[in-house]
C-alpha positions in Angstrom: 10.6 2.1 -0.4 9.1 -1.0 -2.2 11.7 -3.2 -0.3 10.4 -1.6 2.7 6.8 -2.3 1.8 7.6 -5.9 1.1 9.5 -6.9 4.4 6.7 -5.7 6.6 4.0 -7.8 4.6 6.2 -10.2 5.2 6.3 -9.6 8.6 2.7 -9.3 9.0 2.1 -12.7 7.3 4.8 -14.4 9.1 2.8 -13.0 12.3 -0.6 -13.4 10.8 0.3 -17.7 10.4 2.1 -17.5 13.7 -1.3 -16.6 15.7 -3.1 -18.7 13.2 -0.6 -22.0 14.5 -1.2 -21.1 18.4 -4.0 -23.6 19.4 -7.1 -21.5 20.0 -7.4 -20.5 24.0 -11.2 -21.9 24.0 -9.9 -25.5 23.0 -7.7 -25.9 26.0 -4.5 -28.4 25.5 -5.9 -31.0 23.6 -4.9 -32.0 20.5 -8.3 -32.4 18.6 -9.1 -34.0 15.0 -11.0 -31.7 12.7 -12.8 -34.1 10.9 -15.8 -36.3 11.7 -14.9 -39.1 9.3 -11.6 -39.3 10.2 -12.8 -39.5 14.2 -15.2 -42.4 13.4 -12.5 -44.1 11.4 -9.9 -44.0 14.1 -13.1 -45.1 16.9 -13.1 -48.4 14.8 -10.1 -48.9 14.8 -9.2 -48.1 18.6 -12.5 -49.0 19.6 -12.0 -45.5 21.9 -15.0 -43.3 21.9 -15.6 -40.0 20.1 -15.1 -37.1 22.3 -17.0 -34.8 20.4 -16.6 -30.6 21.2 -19.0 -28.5 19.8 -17.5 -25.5 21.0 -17.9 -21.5 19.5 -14.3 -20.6 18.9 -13.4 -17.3 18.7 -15.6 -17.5 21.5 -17.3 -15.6 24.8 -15.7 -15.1 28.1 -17.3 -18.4 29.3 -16.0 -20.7 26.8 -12.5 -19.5 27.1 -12.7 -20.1 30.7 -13.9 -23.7 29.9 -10.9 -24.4 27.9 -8.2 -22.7 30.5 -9.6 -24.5 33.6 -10.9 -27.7 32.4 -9.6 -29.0 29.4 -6.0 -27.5 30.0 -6.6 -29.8 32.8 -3.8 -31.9 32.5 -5.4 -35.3 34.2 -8.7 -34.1 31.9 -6.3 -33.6 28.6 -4.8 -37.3 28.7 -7.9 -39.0 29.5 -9.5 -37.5 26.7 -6.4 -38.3 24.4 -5.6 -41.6 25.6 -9.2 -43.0 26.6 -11.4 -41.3 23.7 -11.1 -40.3 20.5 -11.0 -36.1 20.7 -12.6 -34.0 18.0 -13.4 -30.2 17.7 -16.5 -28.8 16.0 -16.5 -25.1 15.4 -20.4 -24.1 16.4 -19.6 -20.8 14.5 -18.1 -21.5 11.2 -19.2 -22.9 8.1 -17.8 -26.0 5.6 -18.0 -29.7 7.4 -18.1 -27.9 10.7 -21.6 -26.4 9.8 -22.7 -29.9 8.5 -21.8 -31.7 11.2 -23.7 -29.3 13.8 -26.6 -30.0 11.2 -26.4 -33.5 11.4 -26.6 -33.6 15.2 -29.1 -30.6 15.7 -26.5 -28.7 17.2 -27.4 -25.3 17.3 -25.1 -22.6 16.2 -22.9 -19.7 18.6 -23.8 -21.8 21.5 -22.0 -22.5 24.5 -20.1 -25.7 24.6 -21.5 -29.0 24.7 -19.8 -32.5 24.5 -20.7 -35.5 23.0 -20.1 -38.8 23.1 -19.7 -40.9 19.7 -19.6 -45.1 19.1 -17.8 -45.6 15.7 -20.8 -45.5 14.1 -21.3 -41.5 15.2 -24.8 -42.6 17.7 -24.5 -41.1 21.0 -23.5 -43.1 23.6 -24.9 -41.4 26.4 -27.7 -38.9 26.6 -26.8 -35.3 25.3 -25.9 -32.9 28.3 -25.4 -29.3 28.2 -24.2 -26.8 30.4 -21.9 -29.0 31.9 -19.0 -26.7 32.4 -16.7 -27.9 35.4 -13.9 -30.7 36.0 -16.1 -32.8 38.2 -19.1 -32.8 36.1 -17.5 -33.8 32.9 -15.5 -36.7 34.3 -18.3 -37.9 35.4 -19.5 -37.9 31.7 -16.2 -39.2 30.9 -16.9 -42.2 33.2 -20.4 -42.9 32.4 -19.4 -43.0 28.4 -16.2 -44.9 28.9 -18.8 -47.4 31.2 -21.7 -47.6 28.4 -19.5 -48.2 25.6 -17.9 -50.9 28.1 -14.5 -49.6 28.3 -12.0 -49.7 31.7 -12.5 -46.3 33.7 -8.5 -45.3 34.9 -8.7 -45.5 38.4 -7.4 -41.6 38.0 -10.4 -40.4 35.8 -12.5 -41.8 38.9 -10.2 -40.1 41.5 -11.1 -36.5 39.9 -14.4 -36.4 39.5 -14.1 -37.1 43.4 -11.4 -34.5 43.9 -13.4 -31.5 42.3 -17.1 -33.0 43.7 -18.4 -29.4 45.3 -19.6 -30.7 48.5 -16.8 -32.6 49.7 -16.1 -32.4 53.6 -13.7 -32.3 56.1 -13.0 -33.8 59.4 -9.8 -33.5 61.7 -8.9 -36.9 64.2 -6.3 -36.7 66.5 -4.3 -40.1 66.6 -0.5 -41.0 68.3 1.1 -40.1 64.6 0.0 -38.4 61.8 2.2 -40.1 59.1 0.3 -43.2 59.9 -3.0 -41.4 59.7 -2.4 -40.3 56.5 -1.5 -43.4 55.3 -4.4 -45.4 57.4 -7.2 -42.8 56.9 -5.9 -42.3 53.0 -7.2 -45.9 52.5 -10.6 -45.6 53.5 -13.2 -45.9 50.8 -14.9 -41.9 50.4 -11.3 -40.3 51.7 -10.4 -38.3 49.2 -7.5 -36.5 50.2 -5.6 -36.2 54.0 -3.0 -33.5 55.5 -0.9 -33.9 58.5 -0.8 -31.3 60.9 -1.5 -29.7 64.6 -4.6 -28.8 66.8 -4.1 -28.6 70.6 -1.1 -29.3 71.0 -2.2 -33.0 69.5 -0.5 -34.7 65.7 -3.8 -34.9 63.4 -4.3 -35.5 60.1 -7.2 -33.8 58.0 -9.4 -35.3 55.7 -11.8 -34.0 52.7 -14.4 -37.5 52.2 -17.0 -37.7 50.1 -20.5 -38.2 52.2 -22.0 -39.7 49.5 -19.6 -42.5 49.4 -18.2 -42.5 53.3 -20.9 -40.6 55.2 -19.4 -39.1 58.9 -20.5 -41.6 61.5 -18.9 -44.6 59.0 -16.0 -42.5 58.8 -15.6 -42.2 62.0 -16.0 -46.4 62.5 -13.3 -46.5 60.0 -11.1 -43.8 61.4 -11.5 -46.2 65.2 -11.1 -49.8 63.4 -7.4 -48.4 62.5 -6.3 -46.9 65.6 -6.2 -43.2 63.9 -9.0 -41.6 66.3 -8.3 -41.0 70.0 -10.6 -37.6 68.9 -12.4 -36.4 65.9 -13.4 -32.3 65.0 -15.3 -31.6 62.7 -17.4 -28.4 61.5 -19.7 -26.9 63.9 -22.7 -28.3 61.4 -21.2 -32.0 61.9 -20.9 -32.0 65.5 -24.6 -33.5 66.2 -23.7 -36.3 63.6 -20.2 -37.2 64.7 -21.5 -37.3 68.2 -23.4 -40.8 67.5 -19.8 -41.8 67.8 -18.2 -43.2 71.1 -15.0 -40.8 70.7 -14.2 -37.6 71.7 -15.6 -35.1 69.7 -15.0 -30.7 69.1 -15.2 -28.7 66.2 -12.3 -28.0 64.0 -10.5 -25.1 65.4 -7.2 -23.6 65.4 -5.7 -26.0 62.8 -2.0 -25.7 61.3 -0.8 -28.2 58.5 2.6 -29.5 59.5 6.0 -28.9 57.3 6.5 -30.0 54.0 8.8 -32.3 55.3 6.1 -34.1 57.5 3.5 -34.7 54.6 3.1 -38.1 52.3 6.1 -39.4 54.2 5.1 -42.9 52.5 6.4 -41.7 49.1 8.9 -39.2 50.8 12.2 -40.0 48.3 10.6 -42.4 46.0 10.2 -41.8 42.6 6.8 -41.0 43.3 7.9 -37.8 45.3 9.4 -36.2 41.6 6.1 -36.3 39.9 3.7 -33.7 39.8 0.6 -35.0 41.7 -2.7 -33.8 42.7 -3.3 -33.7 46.3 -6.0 -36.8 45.6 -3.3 -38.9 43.9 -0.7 -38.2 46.6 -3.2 -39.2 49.3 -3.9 -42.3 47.9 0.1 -43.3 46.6 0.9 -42.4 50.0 -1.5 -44.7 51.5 -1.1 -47.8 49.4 2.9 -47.7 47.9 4.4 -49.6 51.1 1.3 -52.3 50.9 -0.3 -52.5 47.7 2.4 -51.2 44.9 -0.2 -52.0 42.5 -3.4 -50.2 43.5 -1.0 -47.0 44.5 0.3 -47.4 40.8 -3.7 -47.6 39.6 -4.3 -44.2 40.4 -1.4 -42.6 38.0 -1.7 -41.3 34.3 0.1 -43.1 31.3 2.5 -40.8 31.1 3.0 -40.8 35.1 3.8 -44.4 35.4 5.8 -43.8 32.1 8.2 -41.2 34.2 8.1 -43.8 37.4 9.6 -46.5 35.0 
């Protein structure tokens, strides 16, 4: 009977440092420092930035969700790794964790805020909270990386535009769609294109950014390189997009084309094997065959690791 009792307390420890190994579910899939000092030391070194998480682990529905959607991420997970300098703050524990939250006025059991170190532990940017989706903190990611004078990755850029919430579409109807996608992918504000059907007619769809490309200078752009014969766009665009000299209809009865039709630019290159977001394809597909080097911009580390 003791032997009995022994094997399963070992078998509860065994499972007991097991759970404890698992990275916590609130933390995402970075791999975070522990330790201020050590975070500041390696930020001299590097000269990388402190990403600082103050985050309450265990933690509420709302945190976990921060660390399975956005900081599981993978695009988010290597630009924090490889462009800062990541460290994890437990808001709910005691030790160094609690002194650190003292140090910075941080309070305690809150939802998670990030913060941006220099090597000497100031903040580099201003101290933002609730900022709780992908677009929102690569944005922070960008502005610190800019303050403390550092090279934004052409990728880090391309997914804050990606995930921006009010990103639109238009359809143009052109002779071939595998030259609109590449055509319309270079336009400045295109964020991402799709080939496809509407009347009978090759198209290619685009989400832009109207910030950065508003309609009637997408449309100029769409004319200057032969990709609009005709241009639909939602029923709320269609007094804007009529400025325009083209044909113009709302978006209606659209069909993306095969598989086989879509990013024929990298279709079979090395390009084709990795696993890109619909942004990045857009914009490998649109500069590979004419700019190797700006297509190549847009990729990870570890992406133009795997092209190599």
């Amino acid at each position: 009977m003791d032997m009995k009792w022994r094997l399963l307390s070992l078998m509860l420890m065994l499972t007991s440092l097991s759970c404890d190994a698992a990275p916590p579910e609130e933390a995402g899939k970075v791999s975070w420092g522990r330790d201020l000092g050590t975070a500041l030391a390696s930020s001299r070194e590097s000269g990388r930035p402190v990403f600082a998480l103050f985050q309450e682990i265990p933690g509420c529905a709302g945190c976990k969700q921060f660390g399975r959607d956005v900081l599981s991420n993978p695009l988010v997970v290597e630009a924090i790794e490889t462009e800062f300098t990541p460290l994890l703050i437990h808001n709910n524990k005691g030790g160094k964790d609690a002194e650190v939250l003292q140090r910075y006025g941080e309070p305690a059991w809150n939802f998670q805020v990030v913060r941006f170190l220099d090597a000497k532990g100031n903040d580099i940017i201003s101290r933002r909270d609730q900022v709780w989706e992908t677009c929102a903190l690569s944005e922070r990611m960008i502005a610190a990386l800019m303050n403390a004078r550092r090279p934004v990755p052409g990728y880090l850029g391309l997914l804050a535009s990606e995930h921006f919430p009010r990103l639109k579409q238009a359809v143009f109807t052109m002779h071939c769609f595998w030259t609109g996608e590449m055509a319309l992918g270079q336009i400045e504000g295109v964020i991402s294109t799709e080939a496809g059907f509407m009347g009978g007619h090759e198209v290619t769809r685009v989400s832009y950014d109207p910030q950065a490309m508003p309609l009637s200078k997408l449309i100029a752009a769409a004319e200057k390189v032969d990709c609009a014969r005709a241009v639909h766009v939602p029923a709320t665009d269609v007094g804007e997009a009529k400025a325009a000299r083209l044909q113009v209809g709302v978006i209606s009865g659209y069909q993306s084309a095969p598989a086989s039709d879509q990013k024929r630019q990298i279709s079979g290159t090395a390009l084709d094997r990795l696993h890109l977001t619909g942004a990045q394809a857009t914009k490998m597909n649109a500069w590979l065959r004419s700019d190797a080097a700006r297509a190549l911009s847009f990729l990870t580390p570890s992406q133009r690791a795997q092209v190599k």
